[in-house]
mmCIF file as gemmi writes it, N, C-alpha and C atoms, coordinates in Angstrom:
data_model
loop_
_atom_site.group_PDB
_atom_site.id
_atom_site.type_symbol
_atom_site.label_atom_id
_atom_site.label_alt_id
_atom_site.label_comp_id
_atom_site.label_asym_id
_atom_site.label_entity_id
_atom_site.label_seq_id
_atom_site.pdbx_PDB_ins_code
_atom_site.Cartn_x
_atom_site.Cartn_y
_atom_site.Cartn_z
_atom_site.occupancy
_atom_site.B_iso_or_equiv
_atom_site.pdbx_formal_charge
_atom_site.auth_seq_id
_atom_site.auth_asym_id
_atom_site.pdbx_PDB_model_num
ATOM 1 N N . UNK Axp A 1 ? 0.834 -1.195 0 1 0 ? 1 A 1
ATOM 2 C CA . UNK Axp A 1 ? 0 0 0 1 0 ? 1 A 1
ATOM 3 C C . UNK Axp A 1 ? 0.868 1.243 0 1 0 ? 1 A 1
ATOM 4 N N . UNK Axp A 2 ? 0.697 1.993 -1.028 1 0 ? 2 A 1
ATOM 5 C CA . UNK Axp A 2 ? 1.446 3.459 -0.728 1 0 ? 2 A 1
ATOM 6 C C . UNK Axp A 2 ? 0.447 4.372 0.017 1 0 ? 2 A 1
ATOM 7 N N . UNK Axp A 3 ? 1.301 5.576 0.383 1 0 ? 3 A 1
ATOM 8 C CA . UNK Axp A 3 ? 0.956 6.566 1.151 1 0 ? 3 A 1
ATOM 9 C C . UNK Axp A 3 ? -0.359 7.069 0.477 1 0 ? 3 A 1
ATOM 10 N N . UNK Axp A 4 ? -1.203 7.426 1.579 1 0 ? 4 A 1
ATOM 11 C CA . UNK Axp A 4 ? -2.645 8.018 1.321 1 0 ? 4 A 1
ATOM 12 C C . UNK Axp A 4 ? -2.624 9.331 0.124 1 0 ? 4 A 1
ATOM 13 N N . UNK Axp A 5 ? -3.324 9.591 -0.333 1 0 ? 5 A 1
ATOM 14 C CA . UNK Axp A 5 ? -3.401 10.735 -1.291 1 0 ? 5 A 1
ATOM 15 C C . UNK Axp A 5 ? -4.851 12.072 -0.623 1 0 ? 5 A 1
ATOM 16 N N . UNK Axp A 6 ? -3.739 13.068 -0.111 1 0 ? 6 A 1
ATOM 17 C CA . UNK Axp A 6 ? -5.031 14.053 0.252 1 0 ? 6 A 1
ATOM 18 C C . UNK Axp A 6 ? -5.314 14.798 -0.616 1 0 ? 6 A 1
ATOM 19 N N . UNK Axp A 7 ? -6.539 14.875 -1.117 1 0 ? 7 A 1
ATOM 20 C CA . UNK Axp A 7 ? -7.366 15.704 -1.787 1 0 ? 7 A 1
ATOM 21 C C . UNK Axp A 7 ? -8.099 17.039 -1.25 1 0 ? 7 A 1
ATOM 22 N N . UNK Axp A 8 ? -7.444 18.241 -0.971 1 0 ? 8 A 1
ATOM 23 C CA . UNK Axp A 8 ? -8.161 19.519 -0.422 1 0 ? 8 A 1
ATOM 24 C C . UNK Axp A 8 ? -9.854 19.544 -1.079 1 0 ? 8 A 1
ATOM 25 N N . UNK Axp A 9 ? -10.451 19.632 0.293 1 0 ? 9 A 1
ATOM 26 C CA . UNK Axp A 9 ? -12.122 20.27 -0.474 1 0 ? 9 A 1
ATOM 27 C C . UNK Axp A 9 ? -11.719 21.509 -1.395 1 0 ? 9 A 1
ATOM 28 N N . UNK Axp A 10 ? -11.169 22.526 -1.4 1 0 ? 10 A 1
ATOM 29 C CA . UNK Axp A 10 ? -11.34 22.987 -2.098 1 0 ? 10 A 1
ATOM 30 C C . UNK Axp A 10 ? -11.002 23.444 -3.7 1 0 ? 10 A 1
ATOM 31 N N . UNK Axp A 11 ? -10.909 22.427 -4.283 1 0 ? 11 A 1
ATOM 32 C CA . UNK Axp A 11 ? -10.721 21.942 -5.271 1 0 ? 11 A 1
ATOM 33 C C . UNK Axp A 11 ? -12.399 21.561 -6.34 1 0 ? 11 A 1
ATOM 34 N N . UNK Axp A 12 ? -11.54 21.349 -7.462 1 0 ? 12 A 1
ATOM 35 C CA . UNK Axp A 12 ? -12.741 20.812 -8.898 1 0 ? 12 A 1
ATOM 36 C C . UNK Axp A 12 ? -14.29 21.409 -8.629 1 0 ? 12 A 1
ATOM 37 N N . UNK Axp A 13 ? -15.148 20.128 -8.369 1 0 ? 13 A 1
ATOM 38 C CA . UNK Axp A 13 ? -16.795 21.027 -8.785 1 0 ? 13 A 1
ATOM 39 C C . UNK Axp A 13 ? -17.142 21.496 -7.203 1 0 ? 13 A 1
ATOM 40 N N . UNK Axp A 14 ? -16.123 21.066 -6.377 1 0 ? 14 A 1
ATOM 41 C CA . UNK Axp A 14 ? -16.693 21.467 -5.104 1 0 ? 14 A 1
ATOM 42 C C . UNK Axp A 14 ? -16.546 23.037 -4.711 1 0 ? 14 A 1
ATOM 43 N N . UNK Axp A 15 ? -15.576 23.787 -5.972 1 0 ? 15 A 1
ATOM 44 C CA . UNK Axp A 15 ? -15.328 25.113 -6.178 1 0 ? 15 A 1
ATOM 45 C C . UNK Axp A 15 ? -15.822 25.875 -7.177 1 0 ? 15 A 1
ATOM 46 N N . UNK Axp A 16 ? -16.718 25.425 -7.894 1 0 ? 16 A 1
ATOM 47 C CA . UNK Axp A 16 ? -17.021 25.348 -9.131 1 0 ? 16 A 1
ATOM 48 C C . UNK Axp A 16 ? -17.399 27.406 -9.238 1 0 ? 16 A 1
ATOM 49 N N . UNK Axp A 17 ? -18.645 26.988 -8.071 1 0 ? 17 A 1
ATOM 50 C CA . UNK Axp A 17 ? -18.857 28.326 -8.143 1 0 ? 17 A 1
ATOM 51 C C . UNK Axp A 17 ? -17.935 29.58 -7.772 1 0 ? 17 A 1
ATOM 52 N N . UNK Axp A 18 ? -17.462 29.52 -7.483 1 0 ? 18 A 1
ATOM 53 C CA . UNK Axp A 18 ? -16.285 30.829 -7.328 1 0 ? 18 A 1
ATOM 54 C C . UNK Axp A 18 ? -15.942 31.291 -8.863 1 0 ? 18 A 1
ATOM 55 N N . UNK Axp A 19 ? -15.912 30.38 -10.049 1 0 ? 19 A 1
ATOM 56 C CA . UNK Axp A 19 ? -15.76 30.763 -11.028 1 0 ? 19 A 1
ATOM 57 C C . UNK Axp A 19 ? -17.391 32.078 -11.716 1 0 ? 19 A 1
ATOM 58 N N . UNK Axp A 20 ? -17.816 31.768 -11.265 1 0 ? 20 A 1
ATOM 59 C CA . UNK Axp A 20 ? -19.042 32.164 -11.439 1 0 ? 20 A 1
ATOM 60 C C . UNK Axp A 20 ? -19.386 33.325 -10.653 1 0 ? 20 A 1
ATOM 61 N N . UNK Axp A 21 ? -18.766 33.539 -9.85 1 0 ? 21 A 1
ATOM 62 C CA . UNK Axp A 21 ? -18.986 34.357 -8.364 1 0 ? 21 A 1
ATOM 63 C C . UNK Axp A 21 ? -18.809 35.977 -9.049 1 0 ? 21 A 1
ATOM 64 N N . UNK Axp A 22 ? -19.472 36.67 -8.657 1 0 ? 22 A 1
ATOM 65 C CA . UNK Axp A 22 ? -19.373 38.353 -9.23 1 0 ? 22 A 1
ATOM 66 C C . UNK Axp A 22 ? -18.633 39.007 -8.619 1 0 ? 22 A 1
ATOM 67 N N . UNK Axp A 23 ? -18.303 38.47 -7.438 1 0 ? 23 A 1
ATOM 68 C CA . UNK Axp A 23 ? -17.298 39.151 -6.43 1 0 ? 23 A 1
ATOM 69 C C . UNK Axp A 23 ? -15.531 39.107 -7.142 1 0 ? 23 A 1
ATOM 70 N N . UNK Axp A 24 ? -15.513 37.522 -8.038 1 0 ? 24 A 1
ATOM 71 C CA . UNK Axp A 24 ? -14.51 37.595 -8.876 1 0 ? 24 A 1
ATOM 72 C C . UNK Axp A 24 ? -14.244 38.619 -10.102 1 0 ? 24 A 1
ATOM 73 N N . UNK Axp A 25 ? -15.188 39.196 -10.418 1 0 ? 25 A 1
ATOM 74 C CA . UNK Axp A 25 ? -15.106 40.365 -11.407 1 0 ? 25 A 1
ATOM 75 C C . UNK Axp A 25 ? -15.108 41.713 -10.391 1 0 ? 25 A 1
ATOM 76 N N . UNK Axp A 26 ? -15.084 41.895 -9.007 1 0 ? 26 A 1
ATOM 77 C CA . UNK Axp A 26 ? -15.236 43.327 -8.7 1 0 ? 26 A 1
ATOM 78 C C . UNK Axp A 26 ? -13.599 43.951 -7.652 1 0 ? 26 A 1
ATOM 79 N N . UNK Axp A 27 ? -13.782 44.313 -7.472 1 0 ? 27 A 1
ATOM 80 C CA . UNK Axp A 27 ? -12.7 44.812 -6.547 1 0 ? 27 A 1
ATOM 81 C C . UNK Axp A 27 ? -12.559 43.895 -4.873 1 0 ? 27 A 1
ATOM 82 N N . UNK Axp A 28 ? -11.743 43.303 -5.079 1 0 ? 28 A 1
ATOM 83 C CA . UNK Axp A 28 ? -12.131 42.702 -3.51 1 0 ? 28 A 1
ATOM 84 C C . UNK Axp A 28 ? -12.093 43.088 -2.052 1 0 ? 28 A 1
ATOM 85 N N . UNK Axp A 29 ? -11.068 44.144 -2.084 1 0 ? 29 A 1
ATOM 86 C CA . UNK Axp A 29 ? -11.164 45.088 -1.05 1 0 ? 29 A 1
ATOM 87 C C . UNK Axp A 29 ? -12.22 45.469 -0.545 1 0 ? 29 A 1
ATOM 88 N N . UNK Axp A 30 ? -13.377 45.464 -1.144 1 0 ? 30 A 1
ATOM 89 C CA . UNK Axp A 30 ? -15.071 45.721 -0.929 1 0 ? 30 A 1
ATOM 90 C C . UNK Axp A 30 ? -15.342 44.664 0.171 1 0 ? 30 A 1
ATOM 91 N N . UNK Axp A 31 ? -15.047 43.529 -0.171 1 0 ? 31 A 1
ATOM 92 C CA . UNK Axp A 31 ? -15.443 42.283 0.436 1 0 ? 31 A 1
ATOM 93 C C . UNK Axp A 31 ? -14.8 41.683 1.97 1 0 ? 31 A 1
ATOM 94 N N . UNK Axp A 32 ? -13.337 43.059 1.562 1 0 ? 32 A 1
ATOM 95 C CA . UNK Axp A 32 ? -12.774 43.016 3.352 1 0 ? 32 A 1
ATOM 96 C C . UNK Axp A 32 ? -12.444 44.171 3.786 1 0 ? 32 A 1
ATOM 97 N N . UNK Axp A 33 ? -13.238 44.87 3.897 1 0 ? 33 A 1
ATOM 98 C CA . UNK Axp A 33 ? -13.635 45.969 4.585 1 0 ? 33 A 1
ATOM 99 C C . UNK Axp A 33 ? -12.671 45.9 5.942 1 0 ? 33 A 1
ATOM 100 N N . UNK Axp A 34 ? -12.099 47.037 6.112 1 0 ? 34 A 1
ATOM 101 C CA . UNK Axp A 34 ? -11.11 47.481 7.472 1 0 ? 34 A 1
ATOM 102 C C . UNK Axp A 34 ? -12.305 47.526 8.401 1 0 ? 34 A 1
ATOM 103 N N . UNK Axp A 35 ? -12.157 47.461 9.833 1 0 ? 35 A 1
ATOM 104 C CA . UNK Axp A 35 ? -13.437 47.558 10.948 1 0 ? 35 A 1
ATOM 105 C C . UNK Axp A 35 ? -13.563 48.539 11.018 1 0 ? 35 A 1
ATOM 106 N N . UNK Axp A 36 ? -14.774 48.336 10.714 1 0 ? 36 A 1
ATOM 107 C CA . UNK Axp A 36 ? -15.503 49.655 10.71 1 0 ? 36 A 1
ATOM 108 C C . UNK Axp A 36 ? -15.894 50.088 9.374 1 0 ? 36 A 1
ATOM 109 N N . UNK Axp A 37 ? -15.337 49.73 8.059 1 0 ? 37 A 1
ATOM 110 C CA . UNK Axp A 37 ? -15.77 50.165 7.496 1 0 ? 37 A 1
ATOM 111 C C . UNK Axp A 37 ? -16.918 49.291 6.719 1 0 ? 37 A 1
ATOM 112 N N . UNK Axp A 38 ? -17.169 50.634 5.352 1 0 ? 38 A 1
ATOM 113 C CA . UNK Axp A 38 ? -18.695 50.18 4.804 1 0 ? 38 A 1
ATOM 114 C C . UNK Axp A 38 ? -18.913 48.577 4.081 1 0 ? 38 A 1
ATOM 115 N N . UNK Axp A 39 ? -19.954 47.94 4.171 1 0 ? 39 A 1
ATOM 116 C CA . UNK Axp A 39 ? -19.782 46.477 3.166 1 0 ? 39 A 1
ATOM 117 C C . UNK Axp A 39 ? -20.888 46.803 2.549 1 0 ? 39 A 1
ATOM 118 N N . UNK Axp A 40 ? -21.283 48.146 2.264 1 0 ? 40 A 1
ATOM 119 C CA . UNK Axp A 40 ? -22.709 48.17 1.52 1 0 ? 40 A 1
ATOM 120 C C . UNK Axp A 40 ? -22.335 47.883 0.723 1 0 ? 40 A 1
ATOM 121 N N . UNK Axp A 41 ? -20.844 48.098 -0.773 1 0 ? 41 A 1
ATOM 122 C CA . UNK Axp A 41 ? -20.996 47.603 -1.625 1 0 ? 41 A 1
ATOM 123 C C . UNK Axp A 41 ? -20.807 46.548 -2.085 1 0 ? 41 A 1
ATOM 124 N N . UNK Axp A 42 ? -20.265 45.665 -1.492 1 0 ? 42 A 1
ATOM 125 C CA . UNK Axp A 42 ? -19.955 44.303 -1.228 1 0 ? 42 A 1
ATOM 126 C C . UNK Axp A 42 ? -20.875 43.808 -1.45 1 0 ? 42 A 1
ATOM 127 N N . UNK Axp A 43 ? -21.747 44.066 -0.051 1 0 ? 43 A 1
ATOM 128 C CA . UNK Axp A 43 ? -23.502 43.314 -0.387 1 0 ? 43 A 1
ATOM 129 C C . UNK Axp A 43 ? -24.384 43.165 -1.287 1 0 ? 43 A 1
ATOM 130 N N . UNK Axp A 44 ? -24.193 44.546 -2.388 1 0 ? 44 A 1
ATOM 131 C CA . UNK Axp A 44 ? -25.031 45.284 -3.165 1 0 ? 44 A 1
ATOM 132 C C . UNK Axp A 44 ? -24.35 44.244 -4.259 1 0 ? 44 A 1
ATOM 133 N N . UNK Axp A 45 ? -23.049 44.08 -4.647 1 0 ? 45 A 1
ATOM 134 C CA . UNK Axp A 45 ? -22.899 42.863 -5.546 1 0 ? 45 A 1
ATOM 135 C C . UNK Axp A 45 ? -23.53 41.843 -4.934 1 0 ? 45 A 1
ATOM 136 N N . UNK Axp A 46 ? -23.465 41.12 -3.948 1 0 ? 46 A 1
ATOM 137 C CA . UNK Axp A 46 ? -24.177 39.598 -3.744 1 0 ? 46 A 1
ATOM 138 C C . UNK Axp A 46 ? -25.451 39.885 -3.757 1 0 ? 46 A 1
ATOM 139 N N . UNK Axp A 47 ? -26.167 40.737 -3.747 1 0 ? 47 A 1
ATOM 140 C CA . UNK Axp A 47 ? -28.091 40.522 -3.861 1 0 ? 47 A 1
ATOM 141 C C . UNK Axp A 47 ? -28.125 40.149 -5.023 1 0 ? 47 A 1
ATOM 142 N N . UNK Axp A 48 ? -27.216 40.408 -6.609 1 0 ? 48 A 1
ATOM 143 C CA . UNK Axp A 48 ? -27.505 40.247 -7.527 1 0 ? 48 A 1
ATOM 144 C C . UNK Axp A 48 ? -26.398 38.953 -8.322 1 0 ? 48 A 1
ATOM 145 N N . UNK Axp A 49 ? -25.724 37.948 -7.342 1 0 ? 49 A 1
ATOM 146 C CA . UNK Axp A 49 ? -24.93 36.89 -7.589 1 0 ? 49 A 1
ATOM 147 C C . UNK Axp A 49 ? -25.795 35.586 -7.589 1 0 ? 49 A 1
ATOM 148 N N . UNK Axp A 50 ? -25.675 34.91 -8.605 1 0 ? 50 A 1
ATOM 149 C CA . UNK Axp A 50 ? -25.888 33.591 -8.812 1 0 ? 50 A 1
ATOM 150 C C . UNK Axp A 50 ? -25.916 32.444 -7.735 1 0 ? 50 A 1
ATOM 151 N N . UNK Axp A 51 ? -24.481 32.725 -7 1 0 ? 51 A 1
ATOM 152 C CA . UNK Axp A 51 ? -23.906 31.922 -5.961 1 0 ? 51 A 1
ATOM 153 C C . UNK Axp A 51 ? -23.681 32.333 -5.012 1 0 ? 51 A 1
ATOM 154 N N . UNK Axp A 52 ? -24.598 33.019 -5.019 1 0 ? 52 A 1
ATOM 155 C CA . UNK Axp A 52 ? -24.826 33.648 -2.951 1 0 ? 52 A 1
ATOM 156 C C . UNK Axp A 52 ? -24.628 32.571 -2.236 1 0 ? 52 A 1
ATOM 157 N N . UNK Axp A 53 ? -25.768 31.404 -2.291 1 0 ? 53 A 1
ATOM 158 C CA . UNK Axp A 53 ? -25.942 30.649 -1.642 1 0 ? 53 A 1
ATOM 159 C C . UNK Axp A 53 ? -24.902 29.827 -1.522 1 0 ? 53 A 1
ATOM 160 N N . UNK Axp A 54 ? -24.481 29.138 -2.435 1 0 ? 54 A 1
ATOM 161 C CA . UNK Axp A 54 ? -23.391 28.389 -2.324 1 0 ? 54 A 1
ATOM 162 C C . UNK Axp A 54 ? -22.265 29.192 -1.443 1 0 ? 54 A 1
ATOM 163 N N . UNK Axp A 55 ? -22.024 30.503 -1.549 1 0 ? 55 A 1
ATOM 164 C CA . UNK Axp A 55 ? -20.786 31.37 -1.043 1 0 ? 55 A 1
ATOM 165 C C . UNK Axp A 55 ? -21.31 31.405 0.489 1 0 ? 55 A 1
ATOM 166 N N . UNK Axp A 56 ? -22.479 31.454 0.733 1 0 ? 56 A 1
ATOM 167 C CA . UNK Axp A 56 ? -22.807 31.482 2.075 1 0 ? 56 A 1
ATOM 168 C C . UNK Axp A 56 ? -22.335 30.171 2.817 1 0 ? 56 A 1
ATOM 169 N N . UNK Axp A 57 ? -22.853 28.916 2.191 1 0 ? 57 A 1
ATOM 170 C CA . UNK Axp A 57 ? -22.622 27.786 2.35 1 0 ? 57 A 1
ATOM 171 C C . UNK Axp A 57 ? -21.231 27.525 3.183 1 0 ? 57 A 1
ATOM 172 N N . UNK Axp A 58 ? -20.197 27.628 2.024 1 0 ? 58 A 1
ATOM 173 C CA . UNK Axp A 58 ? -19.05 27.158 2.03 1 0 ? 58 A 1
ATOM 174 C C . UNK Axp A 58 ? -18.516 28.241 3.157 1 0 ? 58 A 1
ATOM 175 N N . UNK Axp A 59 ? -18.938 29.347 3.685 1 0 ? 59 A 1
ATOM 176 C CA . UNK Axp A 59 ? -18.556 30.155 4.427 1 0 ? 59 A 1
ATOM 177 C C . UNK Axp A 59 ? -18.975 29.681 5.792 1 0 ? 59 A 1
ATOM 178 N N . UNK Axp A 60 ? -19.959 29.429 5.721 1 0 ? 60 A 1
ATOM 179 C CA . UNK Axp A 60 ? -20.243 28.984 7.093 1 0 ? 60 A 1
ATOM 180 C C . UNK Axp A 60 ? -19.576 27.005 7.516 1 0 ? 60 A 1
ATOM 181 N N . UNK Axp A 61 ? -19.744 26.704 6.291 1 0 ? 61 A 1
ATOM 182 C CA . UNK Axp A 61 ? -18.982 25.075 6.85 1 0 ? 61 A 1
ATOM 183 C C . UNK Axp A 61 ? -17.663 25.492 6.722 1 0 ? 61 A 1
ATOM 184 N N . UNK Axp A 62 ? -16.785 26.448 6.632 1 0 ? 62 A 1
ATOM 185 C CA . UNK Axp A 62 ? -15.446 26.659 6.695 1 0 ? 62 A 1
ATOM 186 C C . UNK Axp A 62 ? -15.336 27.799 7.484 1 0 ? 62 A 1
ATOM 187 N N . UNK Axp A 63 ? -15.795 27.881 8.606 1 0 ? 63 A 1
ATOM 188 C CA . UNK Axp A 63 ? -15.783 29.047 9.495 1 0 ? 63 A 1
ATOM 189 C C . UNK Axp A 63 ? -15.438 30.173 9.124 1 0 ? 63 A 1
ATOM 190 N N . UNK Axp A 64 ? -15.446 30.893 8.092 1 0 ? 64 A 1
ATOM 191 C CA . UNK Axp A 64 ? -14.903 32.178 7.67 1 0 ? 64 A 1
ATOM 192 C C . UNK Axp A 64 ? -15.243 32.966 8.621 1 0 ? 64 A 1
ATOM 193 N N . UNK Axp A 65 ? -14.042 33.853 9.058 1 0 ? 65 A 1
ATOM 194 C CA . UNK Axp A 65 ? -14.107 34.714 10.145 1 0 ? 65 A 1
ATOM 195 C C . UNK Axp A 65 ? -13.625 36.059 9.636 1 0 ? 65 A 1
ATOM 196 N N . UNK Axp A 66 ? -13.894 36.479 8.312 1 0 ? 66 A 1
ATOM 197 C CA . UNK Axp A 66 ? -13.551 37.765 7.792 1 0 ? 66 A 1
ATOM 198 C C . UNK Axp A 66 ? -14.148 37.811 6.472 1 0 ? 66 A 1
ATOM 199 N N . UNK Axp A 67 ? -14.218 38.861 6.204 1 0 ? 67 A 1
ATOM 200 C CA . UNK Axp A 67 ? -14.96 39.406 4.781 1 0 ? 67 A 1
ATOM 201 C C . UNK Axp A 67 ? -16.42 38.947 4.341 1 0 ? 67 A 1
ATOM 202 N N . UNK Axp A 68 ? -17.129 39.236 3.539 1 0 ? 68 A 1
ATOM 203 C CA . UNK Axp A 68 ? -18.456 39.54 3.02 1 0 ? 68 A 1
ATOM 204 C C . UNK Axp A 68 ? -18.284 38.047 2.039 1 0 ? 68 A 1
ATOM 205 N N . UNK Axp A 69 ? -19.242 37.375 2.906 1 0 ? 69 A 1
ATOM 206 C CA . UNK Axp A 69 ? -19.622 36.04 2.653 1 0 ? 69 A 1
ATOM 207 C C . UNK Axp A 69 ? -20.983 36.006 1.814 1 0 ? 69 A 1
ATOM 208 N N . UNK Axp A 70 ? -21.623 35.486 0.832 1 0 ? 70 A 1
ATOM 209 C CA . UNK Axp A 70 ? -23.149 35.31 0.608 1 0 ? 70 A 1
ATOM 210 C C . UNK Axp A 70 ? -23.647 36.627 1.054 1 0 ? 70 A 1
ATOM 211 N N . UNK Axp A 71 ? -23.55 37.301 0.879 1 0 ? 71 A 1
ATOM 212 C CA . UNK Axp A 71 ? -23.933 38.864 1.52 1 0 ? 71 A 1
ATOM 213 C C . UNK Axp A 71 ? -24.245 38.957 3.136 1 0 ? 71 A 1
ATOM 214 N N . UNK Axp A 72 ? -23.598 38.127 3.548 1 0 ? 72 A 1
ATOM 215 C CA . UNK Axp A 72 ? -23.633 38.728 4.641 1 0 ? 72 A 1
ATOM 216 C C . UNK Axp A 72 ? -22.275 38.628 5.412 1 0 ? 72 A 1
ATOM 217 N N . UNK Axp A 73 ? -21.801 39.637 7.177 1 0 ? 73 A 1
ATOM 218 C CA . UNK Axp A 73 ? -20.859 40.331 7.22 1 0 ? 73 A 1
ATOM 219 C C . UNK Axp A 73 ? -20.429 39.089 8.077 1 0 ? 73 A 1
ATOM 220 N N . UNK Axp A 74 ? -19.302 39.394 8.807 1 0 ? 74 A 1
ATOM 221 C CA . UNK Axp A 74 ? -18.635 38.096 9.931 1 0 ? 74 A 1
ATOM 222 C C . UNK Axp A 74 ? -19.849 38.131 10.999 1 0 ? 74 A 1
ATOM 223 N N . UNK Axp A 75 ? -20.126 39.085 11.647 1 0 ? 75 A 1
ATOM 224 C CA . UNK Axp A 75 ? -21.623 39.288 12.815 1 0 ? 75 A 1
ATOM 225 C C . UNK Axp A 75 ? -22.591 38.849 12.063 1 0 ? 75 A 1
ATOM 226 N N . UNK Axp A 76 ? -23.257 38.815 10.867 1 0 ? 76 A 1
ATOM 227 C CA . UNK Axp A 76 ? -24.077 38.165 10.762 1 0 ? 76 A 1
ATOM 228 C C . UNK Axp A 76 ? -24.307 37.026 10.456 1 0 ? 76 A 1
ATOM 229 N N . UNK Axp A 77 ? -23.098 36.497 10.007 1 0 ? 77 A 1
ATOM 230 C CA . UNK Axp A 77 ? -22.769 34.969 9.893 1 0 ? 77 A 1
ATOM 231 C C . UNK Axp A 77 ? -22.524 34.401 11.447 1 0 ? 77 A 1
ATOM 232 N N . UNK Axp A 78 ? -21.853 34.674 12.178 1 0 ? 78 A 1
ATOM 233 C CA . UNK Axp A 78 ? -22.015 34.489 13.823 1 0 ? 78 A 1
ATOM 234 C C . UNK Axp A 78 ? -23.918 33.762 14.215 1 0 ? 78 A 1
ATOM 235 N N . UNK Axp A 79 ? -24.177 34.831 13.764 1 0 ? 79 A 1
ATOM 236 C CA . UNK Axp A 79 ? -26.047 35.388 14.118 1 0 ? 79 A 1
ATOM 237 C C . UNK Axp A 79 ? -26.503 34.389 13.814 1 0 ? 79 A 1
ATOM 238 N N . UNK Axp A 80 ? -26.177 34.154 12.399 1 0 ? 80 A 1
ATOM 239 C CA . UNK Axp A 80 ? -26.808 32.953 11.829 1 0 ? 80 A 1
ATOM 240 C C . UNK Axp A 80 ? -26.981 31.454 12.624 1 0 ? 80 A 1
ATOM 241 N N . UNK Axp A 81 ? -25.446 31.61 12.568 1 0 ? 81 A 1
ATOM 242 C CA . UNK Axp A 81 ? -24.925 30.306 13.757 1 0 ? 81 A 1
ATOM 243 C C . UNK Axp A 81 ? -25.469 29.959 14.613 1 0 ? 81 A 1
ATOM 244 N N . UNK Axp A 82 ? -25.374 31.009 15.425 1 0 ? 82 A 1
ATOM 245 C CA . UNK Axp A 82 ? -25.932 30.724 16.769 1 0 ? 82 A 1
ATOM 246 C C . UNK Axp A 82 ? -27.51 30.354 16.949 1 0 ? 82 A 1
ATOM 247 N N . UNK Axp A 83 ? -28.442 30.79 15.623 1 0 ? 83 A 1
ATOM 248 C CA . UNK Axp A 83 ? -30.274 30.873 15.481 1 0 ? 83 A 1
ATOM 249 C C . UNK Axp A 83 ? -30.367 29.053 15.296 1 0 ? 83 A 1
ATOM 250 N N . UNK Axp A 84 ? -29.419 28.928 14.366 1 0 ? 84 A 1
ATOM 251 C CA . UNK Axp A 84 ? -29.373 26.935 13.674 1 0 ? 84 A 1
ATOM 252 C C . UNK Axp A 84 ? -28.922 26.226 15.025 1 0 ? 84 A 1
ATOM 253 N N . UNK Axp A 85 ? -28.41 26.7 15.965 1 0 ? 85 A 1
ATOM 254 C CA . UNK Axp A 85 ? -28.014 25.62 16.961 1 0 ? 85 A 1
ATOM 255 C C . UNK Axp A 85 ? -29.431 25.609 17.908 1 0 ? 85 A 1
């Protein structure tokens, strides 16, 4: 038997959408906002993204603890969390 072969999740169709993602066509600095500052426009791209959901998804099963996830901010992904338990 040879050595195991790890395969990162984030890889092939399990990333698929990021190709797709509108946040990949905009400025990303939007999406990591310094504290305190604004994520209105951040958001204002994801109301109108394909793969919100999926981006929300993968944000919350990979604990993302910074930047503008599925349109929403690190506190409201917290929020979220804590309503599903």
């Amino acid at each position: 038997m040879g050595d195991p072969v790890l395969v990162p999740l984030t890889t092939g169709a399990a990333m698929e959408w990021q190709e797709r993602a509108l946040c990949a066509q905009t400025d990303p600095e939007a999406f990591f906002p310094e504290k305190g500052g604004s994520t209105r426009d951040a958001k204002r791209v994801c109301l109108s993204c394909d793969v919100r959901g999926e981006c929300l998804e993968y944000a919350l099963e990979n604990d993302e603890r910074f930047g503008i996830w599925g349109g929403l901010s690190e506190r409201e992904r917290r929020r979220l969390k804590k309503q599903a338990v």
